[in-house]
C-alpha positions in Angstrom: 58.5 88.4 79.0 58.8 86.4 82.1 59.6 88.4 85.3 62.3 87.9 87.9 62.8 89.4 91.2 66.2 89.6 93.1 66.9 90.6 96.2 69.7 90.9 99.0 69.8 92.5 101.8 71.9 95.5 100.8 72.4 97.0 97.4 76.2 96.5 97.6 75.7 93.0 97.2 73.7 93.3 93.8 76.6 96.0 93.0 79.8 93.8 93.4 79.3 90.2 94.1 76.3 89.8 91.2 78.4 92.3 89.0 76.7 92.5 85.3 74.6 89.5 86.1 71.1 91.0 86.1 72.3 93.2 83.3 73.1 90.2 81.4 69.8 87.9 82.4 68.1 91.1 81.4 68.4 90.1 77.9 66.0 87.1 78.7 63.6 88.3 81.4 62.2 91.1 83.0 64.2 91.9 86.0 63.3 93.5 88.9 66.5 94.6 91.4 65.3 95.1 95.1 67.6 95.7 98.0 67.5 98.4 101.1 68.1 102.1 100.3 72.3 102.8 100.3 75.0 105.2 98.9 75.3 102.3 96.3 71.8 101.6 95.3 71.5 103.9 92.5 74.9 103.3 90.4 73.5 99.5 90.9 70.4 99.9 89.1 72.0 101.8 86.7 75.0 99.5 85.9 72.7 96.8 86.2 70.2 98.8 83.7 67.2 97.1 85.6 64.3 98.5 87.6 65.0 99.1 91.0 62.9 98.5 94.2 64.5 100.3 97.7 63.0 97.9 100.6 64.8 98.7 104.0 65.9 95.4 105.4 68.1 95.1 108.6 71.4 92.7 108.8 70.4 92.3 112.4 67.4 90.8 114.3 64.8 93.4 114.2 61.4 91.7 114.9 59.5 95.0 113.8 61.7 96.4 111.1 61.3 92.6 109.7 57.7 92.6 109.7 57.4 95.9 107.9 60.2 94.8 105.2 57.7 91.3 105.1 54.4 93.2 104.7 56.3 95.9 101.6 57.7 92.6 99.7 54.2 90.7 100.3 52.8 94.0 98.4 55.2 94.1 95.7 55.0 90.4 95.1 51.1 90.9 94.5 51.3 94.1 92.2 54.4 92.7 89.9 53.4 89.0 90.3 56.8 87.5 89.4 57.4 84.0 87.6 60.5 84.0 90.2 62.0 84.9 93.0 65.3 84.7 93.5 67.3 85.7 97.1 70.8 85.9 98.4 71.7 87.5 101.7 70.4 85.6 105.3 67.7 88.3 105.9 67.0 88.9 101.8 66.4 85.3 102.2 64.4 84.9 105.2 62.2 88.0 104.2 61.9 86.8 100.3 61.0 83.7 100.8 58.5 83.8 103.3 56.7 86.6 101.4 56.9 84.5 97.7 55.5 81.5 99.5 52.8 83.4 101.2 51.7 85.2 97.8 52.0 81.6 96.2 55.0 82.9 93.7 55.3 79.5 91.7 59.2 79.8 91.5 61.0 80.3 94.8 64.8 80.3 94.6 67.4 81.0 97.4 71.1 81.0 97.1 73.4 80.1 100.3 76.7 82.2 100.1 77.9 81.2 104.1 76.0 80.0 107.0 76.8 82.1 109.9 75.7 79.5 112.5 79.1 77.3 111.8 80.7 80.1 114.0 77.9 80.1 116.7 76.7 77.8 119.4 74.2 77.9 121.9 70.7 79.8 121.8 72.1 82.0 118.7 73.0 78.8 116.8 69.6 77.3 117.6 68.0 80.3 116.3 69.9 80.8 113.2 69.3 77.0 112.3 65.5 78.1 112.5 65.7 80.8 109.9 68.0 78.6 107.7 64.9 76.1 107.7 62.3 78.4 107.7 63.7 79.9 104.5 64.7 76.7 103.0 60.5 75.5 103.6 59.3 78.6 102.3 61.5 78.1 99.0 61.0 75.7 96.4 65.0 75.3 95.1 68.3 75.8 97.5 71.6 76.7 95.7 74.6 76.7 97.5 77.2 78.2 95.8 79.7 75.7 96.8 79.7 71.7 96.9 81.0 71.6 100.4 78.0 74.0 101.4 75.5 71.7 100.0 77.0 68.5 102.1 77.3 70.9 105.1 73.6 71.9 104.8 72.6 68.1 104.3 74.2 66.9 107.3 73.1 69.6 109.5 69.2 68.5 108.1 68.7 72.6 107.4 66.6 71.2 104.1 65.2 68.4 102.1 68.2 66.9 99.4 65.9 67.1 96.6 65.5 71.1 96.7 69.9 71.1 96.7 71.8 71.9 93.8 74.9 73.6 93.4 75.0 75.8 89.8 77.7 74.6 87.9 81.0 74.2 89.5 80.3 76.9 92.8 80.3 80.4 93.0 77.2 83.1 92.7 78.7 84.9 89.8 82.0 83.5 88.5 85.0 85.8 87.7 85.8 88.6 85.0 88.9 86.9 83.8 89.0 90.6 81.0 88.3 92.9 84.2 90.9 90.6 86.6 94.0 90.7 84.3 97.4 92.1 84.4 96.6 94.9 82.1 99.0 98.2 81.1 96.9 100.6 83.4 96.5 98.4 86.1 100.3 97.5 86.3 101.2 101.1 86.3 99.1 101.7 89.2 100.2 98.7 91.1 104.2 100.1 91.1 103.2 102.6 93.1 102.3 100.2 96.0 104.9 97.7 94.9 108.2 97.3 96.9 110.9 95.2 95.2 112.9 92.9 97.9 110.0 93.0 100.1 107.4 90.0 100.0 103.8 91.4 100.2 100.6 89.5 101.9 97.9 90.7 101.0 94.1 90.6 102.5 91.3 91.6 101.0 87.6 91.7 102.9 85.7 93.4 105.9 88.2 94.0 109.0 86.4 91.3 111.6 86.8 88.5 114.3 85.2 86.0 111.5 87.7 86.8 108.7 90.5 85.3 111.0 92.6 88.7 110.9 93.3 88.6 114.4 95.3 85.4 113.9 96.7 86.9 110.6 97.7 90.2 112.6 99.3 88.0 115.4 101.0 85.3 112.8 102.6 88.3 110.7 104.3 89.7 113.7 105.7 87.0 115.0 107.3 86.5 111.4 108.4 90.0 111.2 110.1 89.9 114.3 112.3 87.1 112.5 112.5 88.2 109.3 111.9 92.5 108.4 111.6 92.1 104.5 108.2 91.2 104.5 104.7 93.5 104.7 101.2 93.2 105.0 98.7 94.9 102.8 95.4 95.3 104.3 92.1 96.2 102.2 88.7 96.2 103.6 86.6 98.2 106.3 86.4 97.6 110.3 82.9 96.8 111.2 82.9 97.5 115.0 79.6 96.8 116.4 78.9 93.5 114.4 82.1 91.3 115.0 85.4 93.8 116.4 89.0 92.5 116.0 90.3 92.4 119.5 92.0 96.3 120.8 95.4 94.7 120.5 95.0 94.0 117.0 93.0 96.8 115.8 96.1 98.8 117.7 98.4 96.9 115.5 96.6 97.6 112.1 96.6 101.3 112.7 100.2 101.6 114.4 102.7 98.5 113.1 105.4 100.0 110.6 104.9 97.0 108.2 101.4 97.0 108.0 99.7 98.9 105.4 96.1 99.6 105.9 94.3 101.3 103.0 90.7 101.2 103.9 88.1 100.1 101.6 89.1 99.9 97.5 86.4 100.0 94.8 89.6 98.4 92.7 91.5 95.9 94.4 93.8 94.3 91.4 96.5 96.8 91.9 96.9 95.9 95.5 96.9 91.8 94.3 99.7 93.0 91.6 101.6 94.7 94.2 101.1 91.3 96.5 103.3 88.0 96.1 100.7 86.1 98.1 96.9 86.4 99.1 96.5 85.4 102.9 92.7 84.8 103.7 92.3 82.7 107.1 88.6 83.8 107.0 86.4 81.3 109.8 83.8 80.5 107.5 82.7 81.3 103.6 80.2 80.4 101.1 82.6 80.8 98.1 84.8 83.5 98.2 84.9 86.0 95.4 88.5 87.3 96.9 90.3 83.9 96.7 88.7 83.7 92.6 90.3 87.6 91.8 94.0 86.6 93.5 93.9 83.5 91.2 92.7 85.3 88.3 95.4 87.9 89.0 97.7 85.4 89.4 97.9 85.0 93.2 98.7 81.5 95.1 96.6 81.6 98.1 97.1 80.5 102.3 93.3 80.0 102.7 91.6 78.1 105.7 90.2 74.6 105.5 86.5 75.7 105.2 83.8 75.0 102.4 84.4 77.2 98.7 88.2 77.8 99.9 88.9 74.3 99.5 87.8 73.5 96.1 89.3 76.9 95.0 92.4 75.5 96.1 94.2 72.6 95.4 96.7 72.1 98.4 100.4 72.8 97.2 99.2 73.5 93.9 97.5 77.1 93.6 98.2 77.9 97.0 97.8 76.0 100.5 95.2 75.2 103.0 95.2 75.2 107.0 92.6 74.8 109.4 91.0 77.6 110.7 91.5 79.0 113.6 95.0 78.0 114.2 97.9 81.2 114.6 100.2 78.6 114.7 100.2 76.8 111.3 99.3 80.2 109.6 102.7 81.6 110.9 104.0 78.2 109.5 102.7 78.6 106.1 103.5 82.7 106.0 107.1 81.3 106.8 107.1 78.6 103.6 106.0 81.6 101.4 108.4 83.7 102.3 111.4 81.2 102.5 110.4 79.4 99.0 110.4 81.9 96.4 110.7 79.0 93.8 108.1 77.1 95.1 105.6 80.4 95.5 106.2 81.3 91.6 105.4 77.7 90.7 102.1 78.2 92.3 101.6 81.5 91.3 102.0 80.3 87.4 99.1 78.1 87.4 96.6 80.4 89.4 94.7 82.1 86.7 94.4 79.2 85.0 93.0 76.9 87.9 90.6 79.9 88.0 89.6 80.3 84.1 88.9 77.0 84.0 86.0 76.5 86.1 84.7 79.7 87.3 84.8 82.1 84.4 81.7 84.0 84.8 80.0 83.4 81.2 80.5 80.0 82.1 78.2 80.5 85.5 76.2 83.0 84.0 74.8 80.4 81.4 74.1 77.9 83.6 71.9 79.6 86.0 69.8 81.1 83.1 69.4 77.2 82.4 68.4 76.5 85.6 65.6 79.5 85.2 64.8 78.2 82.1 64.1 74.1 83.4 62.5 75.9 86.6 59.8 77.5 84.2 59.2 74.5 82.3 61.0 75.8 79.1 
């Protein structure tokens, strides 16, 4: 049996955005699941029901931590000699690709998920653009999960067009349309977070600058100040010392009567049931796995006008796009929601199946083990 080695950069990654995919390629290769050590990194590997491989990798420059992680994946490249090697994850990418080209690995495969210099300029962007091209050298395919990625990467000349495809219709691993369903016990455990006569927006994602929640904070209360029977559920985790919220708004998540922080959620479809509306006026996305589960959960979505967003959703349809960036037409579109009950439910009807259509995950899952397949000749 054919081997295949994964990687990110942290275990959570293999955990919840490749949910059951290993387990499932596992049927047709030997996998080989390698991420840095985490509270996580065991109930992967055995939800996954692969081997494991705990590789410490850093989600910040490290020159010396990165050489170490280097030299440890060179050495586990030469003692499992893998068919494939497949990355996600900047660093994961960086460190996985340079260490399968230099062991000669024949199959080199990297998938793009976001490119973090779109929010940079200067030296930092200049830098980042060199480890998007040194990766994309040392591989021999590029998948971004997402069609606007793959033109974004093109015209930025980050890597050749040949090595370019985008697996199926976007997304690493698709949706769980069984999991991400209004089921009996998931509906009973939403009421308790529901309030009737209220409408709920709902976020969903890490608590930071590049998630545009301090123009969500600031667009909510200048809406609440006009109108009190609305609310703001928020669901995710602050991370201070790689991109902090401003003080004001961090003040306003902990303090503001109709804002309801709840931390991180292993299970977030009884916070979407308890939602009218998904708000997500994130900077800058691969393709978002949040925007796919409000959909499937049937969700219309205000998303920004950045690559996977838009071609999740169709403007006025399943929910509506702004540009990024921009308090003011966020307020704007929070304020349609809430005024146009009619028009919200219209949207919210054909969410799931925009969604089942096109990124149910059986339907991803089958074409990337095609692509594995054509990639080894079979």
């Amino acid at each position: 049996m054919k081997k295949i080695i994964r990687i990110t950069t942290v275990p959570v990654s293999l955990k919840v955005l490749l949910k059951e995919q290993l387990k499932f390629m596992k049927q047709y290769f030997d996998i080989i699941a390698v991420s840095s050590d985490g509270d996580c990194f065991e109930e992967m590997i055995k939800e996954q029901e692969v081997r494991g491989v705990k590789i410490n990798m850093t989600r910040k420059i490290t020159p010396i931590a990165d050489l170490v992680s280097l030299c440890k994946l060179i050495v586990l490249f030469i003692k499992e000699r893998p068919e494939i090697v497949h990355t996600h994850t900047p660093k994961a990418g960086l460190l996985g690709m340079m260490a399968a080209w230099i062991t000669r690995v024949p199959v080199r495969m990297h998938t793009v998920a976001g490119l973090p210099l779109l929010v940079h300029g200067g030296k930092k962007r200049k830098l980042l653009e060199f480890v998007e091209k040194l990766t994309y050298y040392c591989s021999t395919n590029v998948y971004p999960n997402s069609f606007r990625m793959k033109d974004i990467i093109i015209t930025l000349g980050l890597c050749h067009k040949e090595k370019l495809k985008v697996i199926g219709n976007g997304s690493s691993n698709g949706i769980d349309l069984d999991y991400f369903s209004k089921t009996n016990e998931v509906l009973t455990v939403a009421e308790q977070y529901k309030k009737d006569d209220v409408f709920t927006f709902c976020f969903i994602g890490r608590i930071v600058k590049d998630k545009g929640i301090n123009e969500l904070i600031s667009a909510f209360i200048r809406l609440y100040s006009e109108n009190k029977n609305i609310r703001l559920l928020l669901i995710g985790s602050f991370e201070k010392k790689l991109d902090p919220v401003l003080p004001e708004t961090e003040d306003a998540i902990n303090n503001h009567e109709a804002i309801e922080f709840v931390g991180f959620q292993k299970d977030v479809r009884p916070f979407l049931l308890a939602s009218d509306a998904l708000a997500f006026p994130s900077y800058r996305e691969g393709f978002p796995n949040v925007v796919l589960q409000a959909g499937a959960m049937g969700l219309p979505s205000i998303v920004t006008d950045i690559n996977g967003c838009n071609e999740i959703i169709e403007d006025g349809v399943n929910g509506v796009i702004i540009p990024p960036k921009d308090t003011d037409e966020l307020y704007n579109a929070m304020k349609r929601f809430v005024m146009h009950n009619d028009w919200v439910k219209s949207m919210a009807d054909v969410a799931r199946e925009k969604i089942a259509i096109k990124y149910d995950r059986n339907v991803v899952w089958e074409a990337l083990l095609e692509e594995y397949k054509r990639a080894l000749g079979e």
